[in-house]
TORKOL-4160 file (C-alpha; in steps of 0.2 Angstrom, whole numbers, padded with zeros to 4 digits, m for minus):
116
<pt num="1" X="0000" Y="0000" Z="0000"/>
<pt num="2" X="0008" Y="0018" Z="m0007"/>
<pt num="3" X="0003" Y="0030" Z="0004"/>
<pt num="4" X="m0001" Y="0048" Z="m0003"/>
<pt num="5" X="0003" Y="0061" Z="0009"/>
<pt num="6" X="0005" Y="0064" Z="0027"/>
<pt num="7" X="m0004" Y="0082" Z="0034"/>
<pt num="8" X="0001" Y="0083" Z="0054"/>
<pt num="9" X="m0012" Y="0094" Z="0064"/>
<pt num="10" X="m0002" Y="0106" Z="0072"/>
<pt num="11" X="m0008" Y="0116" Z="0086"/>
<pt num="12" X="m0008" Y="0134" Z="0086"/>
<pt num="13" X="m0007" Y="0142" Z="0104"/>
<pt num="14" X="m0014" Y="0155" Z="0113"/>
<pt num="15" X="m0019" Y="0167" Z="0098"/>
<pt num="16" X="m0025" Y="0157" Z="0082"/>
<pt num="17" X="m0025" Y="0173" Z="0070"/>
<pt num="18" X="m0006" Y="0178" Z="0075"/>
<pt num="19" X="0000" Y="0160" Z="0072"/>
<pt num="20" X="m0009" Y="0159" Z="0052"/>
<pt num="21" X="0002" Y="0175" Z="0051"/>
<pt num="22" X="0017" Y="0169" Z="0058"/>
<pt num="23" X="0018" Y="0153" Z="0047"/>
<pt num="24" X="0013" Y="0165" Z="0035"/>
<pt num="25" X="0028" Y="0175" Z="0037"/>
<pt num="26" X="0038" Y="0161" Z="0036"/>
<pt num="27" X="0032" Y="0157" Z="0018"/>
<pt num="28" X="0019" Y="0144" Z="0020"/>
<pt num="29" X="0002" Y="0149" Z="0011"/>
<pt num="30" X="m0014" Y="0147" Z="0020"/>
<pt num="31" X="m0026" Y="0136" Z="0005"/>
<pt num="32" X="m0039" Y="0137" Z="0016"/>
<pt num="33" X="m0048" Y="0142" Z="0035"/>
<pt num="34" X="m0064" Y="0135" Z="0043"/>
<pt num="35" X="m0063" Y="0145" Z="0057"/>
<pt num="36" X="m0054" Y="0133" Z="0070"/>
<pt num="37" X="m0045" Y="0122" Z="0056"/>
<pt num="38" X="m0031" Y="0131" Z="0042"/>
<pt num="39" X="m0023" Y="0122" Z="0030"/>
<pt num="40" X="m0006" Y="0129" Z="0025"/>
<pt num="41" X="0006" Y="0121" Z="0011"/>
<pt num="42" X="0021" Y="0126" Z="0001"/>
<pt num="43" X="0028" Y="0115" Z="m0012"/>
<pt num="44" X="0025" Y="0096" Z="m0006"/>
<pt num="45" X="0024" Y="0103" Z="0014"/>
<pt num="46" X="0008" Y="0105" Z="0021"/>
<pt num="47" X="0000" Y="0103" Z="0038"/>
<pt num="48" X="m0018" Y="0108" Z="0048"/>
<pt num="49" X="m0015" Y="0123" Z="0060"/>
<pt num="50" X="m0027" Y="0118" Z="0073"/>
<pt num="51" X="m0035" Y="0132" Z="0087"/>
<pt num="52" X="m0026" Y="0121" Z="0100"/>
<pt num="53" X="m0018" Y="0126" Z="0116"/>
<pt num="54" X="m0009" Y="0112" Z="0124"/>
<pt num="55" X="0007" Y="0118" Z="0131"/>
<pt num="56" X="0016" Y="0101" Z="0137"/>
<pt num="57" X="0012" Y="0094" Z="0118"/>
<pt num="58" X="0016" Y="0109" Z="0108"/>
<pt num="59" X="0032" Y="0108" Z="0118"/>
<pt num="60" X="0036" Y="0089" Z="0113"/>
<pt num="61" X="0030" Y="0090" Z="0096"/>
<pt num="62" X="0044" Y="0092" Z="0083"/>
<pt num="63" X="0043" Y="0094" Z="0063"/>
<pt num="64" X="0057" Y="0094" Z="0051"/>
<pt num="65" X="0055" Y="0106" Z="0032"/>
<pt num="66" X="0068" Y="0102" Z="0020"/>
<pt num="67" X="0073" Y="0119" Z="0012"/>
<pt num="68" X="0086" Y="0120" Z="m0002"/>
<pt num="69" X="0097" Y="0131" Z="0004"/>
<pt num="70" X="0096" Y="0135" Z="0023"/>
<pt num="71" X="0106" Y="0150" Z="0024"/>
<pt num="72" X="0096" Y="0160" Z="0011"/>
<pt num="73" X="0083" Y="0156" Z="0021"/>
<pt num="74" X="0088" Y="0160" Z="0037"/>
<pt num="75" X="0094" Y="0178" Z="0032"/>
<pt num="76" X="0078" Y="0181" Z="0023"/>
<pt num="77" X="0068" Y="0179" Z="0040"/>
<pt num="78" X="0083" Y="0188" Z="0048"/>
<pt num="79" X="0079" Y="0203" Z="0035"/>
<pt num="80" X="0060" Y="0205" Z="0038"/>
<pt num="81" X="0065" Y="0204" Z="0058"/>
<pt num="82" X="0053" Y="0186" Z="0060"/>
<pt num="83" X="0060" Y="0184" Z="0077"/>
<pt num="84" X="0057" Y="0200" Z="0084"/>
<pt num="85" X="0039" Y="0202" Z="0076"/>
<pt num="86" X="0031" Y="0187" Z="0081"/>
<pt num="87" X="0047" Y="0186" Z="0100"/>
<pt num="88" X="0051" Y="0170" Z="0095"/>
<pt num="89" X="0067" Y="0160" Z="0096"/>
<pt num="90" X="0077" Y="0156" Z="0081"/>
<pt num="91" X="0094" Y="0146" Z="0080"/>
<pt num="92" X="0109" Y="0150" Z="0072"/>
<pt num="93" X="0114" Y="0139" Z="0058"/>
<pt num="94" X="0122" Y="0122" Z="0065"/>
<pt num="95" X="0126" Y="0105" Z="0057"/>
<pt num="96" X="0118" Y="0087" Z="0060"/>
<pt num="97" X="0121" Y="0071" Z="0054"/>
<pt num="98" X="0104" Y="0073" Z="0042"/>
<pt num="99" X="0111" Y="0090" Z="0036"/>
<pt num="100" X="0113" Y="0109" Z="0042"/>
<pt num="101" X="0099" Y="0117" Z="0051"/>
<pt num="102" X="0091" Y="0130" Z="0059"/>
<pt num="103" X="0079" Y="0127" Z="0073"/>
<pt num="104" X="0064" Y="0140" Z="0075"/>
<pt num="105" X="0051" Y="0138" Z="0090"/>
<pt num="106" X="0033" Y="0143" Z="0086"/>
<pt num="107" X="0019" Y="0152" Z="0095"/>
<pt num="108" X="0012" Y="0137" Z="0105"/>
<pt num="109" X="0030" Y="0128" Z="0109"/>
<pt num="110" X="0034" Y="0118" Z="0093"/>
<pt num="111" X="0052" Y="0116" Z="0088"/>
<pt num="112" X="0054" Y="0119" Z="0066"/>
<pt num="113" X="0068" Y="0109" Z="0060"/>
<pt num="114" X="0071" Y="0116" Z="0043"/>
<pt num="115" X="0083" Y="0108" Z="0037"/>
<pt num="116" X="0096" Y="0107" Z="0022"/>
């Protein structure tokens, strides 16, 4: 059996409304919204932001976003000040056996793997 795709729910925190925008701002686009439910894609990623607050899961769930080229995007988030914006943490640039990444916790806790 092939399966097709794979589309994590993934919750949003506190504020729904300021974590569409912040995965916005990362560059995902938001394909639809049915007022507790958003599904956000780019390229082959794609996930359910869900109007979830659930600090201890948030803070244990982790995702990883293959990008092609990690310090483009880095500086381009750097550039639109995404961590000051949204008061989030982001890593610097560090390399691991599966490749080089940069880490980025979200709005509810959830730790972005984006990785080269």
């Amino acid at each position: 059996m092939q399966f097709l795709s794979l589309r994590p729910f993934i919750p949003s925190g506190k504020n729904f409304q300021w974590s569409k925008e912040f995965f916005q701002e990362i560059g995902f686009n938001c394909t639809w919204d049915m007022g507790g439910y958003a599904g956000f894609e780019n390229g082959n990623c794609k996930f359910i932001l869900q109007d979830y607050d659930q600090k201890e899961f948030a803070e244990n769930l982790m995702i990883t976003v293959n990008v092609p080229d990690i310090v483009a995007f880095r500086t381009a988030l750097l550039e639109k000040q995404f961590p000051q914006k949204f008061g989030i943490r982001m890593g610097e640039i560090s390399d691991q056996p599966y490749g080089r990444e940069v880490n980025i916790i979200d709005l509810a806790g959830v730790c972005w793997h984006f990785v080269e």
